[in-house]
C-alpha positions as CSV (number, residue, x, y, z in Angstrom):
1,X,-8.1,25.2,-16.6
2,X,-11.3,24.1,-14.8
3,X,-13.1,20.8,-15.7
4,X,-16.4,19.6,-15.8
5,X,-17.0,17.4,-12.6
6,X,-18.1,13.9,-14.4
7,X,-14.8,13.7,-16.3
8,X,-13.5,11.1,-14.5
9,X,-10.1,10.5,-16.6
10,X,-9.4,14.4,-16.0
11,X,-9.4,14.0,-12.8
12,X,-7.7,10.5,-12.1
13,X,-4.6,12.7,-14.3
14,X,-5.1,15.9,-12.2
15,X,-4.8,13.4,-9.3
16,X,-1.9,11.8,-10.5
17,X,0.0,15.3,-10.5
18,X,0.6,14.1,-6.6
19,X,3.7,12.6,-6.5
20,X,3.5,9.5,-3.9
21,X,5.9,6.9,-2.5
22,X,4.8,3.2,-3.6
23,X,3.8,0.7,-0.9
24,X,2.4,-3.1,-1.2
25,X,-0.3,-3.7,1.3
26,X,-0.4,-7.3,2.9
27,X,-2.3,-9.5,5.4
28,X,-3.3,-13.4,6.1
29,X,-7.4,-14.3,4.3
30,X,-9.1,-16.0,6.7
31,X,-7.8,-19.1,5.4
32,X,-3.8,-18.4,6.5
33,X,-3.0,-17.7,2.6
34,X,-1.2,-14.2,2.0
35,X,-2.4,-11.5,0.0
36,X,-0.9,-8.3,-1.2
37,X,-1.7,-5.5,-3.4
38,X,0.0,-2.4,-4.6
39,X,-1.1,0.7,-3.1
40,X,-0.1,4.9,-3.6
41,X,-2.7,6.1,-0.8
42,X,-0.9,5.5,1.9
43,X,-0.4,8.5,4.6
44,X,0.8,8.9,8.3
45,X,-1.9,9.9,10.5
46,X,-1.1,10.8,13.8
47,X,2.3,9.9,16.1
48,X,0.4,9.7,19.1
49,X,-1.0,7.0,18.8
50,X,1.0,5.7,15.6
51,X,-1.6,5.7,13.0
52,X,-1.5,5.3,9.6
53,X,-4.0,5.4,6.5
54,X,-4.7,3.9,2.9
55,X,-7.1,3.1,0.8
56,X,-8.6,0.1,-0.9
57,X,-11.1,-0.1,-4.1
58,X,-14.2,-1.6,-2.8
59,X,-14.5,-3.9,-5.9
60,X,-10.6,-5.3,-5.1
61,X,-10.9,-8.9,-5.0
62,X,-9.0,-8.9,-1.7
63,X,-10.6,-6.2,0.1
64,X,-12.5,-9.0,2.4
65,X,-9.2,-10.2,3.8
66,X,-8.3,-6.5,4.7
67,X,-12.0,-6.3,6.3
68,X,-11.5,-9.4,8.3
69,X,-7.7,-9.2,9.1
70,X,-6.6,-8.3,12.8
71,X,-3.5,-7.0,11.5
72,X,-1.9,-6.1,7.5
73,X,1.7,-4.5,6.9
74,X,2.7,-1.6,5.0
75,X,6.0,-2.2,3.2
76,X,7.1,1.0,1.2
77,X,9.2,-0.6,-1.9
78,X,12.5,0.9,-2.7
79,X,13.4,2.3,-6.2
80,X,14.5,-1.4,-6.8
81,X,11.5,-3.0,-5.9
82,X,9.6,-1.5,-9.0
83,X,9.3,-5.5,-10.4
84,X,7.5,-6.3,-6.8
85,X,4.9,-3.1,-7.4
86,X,4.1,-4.2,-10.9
87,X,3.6,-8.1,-9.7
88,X,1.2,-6.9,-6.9
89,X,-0.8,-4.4,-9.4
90,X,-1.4,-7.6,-11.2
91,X,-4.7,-9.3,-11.4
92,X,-5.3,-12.3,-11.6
93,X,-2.1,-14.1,-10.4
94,X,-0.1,-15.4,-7.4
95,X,1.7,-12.5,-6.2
96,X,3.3,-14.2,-3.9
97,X,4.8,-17.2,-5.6
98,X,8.7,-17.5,-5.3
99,X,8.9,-14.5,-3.2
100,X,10.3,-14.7,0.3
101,X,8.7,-13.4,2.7
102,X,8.3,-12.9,6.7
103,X,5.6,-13.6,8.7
104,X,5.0,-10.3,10.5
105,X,2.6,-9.2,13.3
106,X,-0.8,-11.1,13.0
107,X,0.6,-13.3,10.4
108,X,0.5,-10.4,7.9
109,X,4.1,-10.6,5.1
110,X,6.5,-8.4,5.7
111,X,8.4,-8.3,2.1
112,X,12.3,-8.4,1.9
113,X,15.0,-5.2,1.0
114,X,12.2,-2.0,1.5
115,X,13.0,1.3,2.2
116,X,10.3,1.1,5.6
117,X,8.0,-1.8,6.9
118,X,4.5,-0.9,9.1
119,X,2.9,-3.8,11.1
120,X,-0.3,-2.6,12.0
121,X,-3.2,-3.6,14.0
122,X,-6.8,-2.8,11.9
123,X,-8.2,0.0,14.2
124,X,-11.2,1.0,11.5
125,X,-12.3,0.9,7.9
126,X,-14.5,3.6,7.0
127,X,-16.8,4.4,3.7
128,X,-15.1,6.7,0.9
129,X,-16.7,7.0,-2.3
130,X,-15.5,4.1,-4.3
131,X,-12.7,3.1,-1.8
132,X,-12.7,2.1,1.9
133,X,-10.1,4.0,4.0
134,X,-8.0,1.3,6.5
135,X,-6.9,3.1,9.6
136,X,-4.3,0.8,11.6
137,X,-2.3,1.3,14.5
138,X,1.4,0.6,13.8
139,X,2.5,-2.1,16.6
140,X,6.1,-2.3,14.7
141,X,7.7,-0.8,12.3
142,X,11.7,-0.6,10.9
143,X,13.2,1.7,8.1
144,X,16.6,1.3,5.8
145,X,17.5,4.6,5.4
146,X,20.0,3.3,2.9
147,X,17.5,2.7,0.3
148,X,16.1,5.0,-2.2
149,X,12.3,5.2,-2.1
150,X,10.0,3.9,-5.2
151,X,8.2,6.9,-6.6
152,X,5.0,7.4,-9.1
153,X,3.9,10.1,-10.3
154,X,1.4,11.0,-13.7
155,X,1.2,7.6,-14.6
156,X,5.1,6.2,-14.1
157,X,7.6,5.3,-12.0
158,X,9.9,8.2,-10.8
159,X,13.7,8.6,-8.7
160,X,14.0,11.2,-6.2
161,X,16.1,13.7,-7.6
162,X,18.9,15.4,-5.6
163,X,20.4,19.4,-5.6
């Protein structure tokens, strides 16, 4: 069933019929302190060059540090990790407080025990509605095929499921 086009809840559900892998963006402020925030919009791009995409409310408190930063990571959580997504979804507090963490390309954290980790070099942020979209170039990256992925989808946390 259709529905009108200023219901903004209808759609944010018919959105979240798109099941998507979790991720926790991260970089360096322009002060050396981390930040990090939980993010669903992240998609491959292009293999040639490696490019990568998400997206990043333009009323987040952090997105300056993502508009400054040379480089951010990408670190796609694992169905174990769903502890780390709900600490980074988490306003106002600091996410990174007794967590370890590596300092990755440009400084940005790479987070411990994920399924895959992007180090990417900001190549463009451009305007999208509500949102700006971060292109980066991935410079490194690593996966742990091991690990079961962190999935959401309508509104909760979700397992792959197997035949």
């Amino acid at each position: 069933m259709s529905q009108p086009q200023d219901d903004s809840r209808a759609l944010r559900n018919a959105f979240g019929r798109f099941a998507t892998g979790v991720t926790v963006a991260t970089t360096l402020d322009p002060d050396g302190h981390p930040v990090g925030l939980t993010v669903n919009s992240f998609s491959a791009v292009s293999l040639q060059p490696p490019l990568i995409l998400w997206c990043l409310d333009n009323d987040s408190n952090n997105i300056e540090a993502f508009r400054r930063a040379s480089h951010h990571a990408i670190n796609v959580l694992s169905l174990a990790q769903e502890d780390i997504s709900n600490r980074f979804a988490t306003w106002p507090v600091d996410r990174f407080a007794g967590l370890p963490w590596q300092p990755g390309s440009g400084g940005a954290p790479l987070l411990p025990d994920c399924c895959a980790r992007f180090e990417v070099v900001n190549e463009a942020a451009y305007p999208g509605g509500d949102h700006t979209i971060f292109l980066g170039r991935v410079v490194r990256y690593e996966a742990n095929p091991g690990l079961e992925p962190l999935l959401f989808h309508a509104g909760r946390y979700r397992r792959a499921a197997e035949d």
